[in-house]
ChimeraX commands (.cxc) that place a marker at each C-alpha (Angstrom):
marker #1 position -21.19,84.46,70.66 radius 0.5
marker #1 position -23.96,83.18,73.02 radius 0.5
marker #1 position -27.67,84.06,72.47 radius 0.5
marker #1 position -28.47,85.42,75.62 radius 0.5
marker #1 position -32.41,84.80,75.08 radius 0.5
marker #1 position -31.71,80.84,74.88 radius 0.5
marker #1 position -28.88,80.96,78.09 radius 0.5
marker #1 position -29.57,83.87,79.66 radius 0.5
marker #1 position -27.25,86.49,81.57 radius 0.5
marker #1 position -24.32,84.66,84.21 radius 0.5
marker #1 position -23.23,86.50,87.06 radius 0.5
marker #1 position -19.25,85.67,88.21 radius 0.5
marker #1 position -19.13,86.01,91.83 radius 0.5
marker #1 position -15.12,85.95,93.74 radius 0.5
marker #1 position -15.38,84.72,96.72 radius 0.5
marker #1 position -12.12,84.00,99.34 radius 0.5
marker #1 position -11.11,79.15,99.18 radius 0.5
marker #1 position -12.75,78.06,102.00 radius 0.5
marker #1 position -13.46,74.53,102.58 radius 0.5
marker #1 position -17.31,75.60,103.46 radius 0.5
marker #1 position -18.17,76.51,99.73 radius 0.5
marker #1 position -19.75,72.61,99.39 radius 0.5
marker #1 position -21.90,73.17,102.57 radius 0.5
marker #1 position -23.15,76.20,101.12 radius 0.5
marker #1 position -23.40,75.10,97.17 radius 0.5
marker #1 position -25.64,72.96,98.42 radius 0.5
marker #1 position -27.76,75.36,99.74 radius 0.5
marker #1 position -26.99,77.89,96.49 radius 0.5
marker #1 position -28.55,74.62,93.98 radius 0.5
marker #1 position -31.59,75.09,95.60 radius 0.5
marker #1 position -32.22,78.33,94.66 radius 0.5
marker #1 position -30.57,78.53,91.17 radius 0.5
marker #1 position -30.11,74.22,90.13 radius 0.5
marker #1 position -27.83,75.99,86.99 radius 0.5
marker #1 position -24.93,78.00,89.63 radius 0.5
marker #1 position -21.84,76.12,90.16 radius 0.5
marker #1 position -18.28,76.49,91.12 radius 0.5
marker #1 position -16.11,77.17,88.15 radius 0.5
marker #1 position -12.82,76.66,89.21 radius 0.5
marker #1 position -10.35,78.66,92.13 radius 0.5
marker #1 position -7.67,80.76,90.65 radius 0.5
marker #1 position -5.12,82.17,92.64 radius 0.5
marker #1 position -6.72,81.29,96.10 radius 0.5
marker #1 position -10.43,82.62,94.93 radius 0.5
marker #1 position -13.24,81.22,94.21 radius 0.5
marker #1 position -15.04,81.62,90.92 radius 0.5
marker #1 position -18.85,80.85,91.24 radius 0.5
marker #1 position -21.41,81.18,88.23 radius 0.5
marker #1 position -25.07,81.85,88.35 radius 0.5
marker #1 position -27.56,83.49,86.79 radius 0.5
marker #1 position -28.20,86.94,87.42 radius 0.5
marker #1 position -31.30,87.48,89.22 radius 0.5
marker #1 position -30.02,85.01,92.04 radius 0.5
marker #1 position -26.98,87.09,92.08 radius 0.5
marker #1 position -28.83,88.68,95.71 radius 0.5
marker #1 position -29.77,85.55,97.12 radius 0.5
marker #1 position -26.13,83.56,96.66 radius 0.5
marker #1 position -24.55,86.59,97.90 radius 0.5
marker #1 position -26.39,86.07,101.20 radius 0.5
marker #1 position -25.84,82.73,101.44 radius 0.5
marker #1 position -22.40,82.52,101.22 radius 0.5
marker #1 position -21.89,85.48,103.55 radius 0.5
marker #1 position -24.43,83.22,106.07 radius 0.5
marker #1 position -21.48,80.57,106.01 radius 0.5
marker #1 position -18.73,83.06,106.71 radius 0.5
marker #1 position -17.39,83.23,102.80 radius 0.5
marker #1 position -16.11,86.35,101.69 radius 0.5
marker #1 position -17.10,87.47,98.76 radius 0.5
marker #1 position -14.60,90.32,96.99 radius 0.5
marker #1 position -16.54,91.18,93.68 radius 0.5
marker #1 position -19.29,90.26,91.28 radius 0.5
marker #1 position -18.82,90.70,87.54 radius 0.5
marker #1 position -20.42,89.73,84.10 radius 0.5
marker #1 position -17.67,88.01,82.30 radius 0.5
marker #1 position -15.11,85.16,83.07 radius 0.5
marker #1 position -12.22,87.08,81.77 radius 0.5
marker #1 position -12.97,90.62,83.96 radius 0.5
marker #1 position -13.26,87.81,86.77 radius 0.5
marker #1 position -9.81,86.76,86.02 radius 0.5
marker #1 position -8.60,89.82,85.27 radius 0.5
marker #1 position -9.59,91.54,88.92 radius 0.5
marker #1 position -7.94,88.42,90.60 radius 0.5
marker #1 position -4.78,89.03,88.88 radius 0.5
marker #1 position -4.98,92.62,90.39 radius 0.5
marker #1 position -6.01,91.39,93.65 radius 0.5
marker #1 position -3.49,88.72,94.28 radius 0.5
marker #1 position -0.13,90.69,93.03 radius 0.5
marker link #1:1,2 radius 0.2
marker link #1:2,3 radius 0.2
marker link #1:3,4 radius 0.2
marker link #1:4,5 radius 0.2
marker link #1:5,6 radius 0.2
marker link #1:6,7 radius 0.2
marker link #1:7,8 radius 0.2
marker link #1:8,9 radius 0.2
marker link #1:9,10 radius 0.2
marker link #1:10,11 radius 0.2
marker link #1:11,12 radius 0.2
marker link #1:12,13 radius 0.2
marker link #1:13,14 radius 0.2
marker link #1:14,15 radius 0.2
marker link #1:15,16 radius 0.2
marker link #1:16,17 radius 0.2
marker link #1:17,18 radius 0.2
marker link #1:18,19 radius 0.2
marker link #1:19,20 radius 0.2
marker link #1:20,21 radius 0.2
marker link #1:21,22 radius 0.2
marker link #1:22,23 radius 0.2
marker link #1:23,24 radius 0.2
marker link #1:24,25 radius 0.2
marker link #1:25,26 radius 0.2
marker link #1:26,27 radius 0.2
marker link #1:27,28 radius 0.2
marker link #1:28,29 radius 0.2
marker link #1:29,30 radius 0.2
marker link #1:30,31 radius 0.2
marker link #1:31,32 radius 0.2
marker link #1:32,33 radius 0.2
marker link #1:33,34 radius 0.2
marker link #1:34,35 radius 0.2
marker link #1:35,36 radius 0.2
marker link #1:36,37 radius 0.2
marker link #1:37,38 radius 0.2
marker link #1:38,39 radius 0.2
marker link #1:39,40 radius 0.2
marker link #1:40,41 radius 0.2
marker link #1:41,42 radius 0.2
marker link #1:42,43 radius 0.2
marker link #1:43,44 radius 0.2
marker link #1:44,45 radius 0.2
marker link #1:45,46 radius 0.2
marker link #1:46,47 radius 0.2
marker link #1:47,48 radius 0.2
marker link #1:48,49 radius 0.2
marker link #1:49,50 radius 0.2
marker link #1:50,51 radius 0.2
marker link #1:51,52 radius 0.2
marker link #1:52,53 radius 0.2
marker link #1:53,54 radius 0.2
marker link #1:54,55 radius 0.2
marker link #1:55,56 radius 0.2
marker link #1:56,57 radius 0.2
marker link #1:57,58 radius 0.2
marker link #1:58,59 radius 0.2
marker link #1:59,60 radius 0.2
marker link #1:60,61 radius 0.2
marker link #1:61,62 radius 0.2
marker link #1:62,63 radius 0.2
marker link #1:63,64 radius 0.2
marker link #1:64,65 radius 0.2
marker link #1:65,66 radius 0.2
marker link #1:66,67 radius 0.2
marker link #1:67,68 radius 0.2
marker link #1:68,69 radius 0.2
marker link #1:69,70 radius 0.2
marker link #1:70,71 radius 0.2
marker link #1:71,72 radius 0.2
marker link #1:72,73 radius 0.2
marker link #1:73,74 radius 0.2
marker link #1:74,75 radius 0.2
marker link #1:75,76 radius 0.2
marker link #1:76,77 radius 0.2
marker link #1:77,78 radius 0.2
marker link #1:78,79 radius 0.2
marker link #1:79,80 radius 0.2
marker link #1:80,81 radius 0.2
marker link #1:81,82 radius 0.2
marker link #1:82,83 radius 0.2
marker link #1:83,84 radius 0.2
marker link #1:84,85 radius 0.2
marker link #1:85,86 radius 0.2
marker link #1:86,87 radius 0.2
view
């Protein structure tokens, strides 16, 4: 298990592949240097951060025309709803 005081609580946010997720991770590093793209699964985008830049990411990918379908607190519930969502 992960200590949570020494890494701190992640934040999995879907969001729709679109080709302006680099144009707007490079806005997202800015704010939160640790949030990255995980990996796309199924035609969604998995992005990690930490949890009290959940808010601000949220905006910035909606300022670049992402979608953004749902925000959880695990990988697996992430990959779970996608599974749900795609079939």
């Amino acid at each position: 298990m992960v200590i949570k005081s020494k890494v701190g609580r992640r934040r999995y946010i879907i969001t729709e592949k679109n080709e302006k997720i680099k144009e707007a991770m490079k806005e997202i590093k800015e704010i939160d240097i640790q949030a990255r793209v995980i990996g796309t699964f199924q035609g969604c985008t998995v992005i990690r951060c930490r949890h009290w830049f959940k808010d601000n990411i949220i905006n910035i990918l909606m300022e670049h025309g992402i979608k953004t379908y749902r925000t959880t607190g695990t990988i697996k519930s992430a990959k779970k709803y996608i599974e749900k969502f795609r079939t």
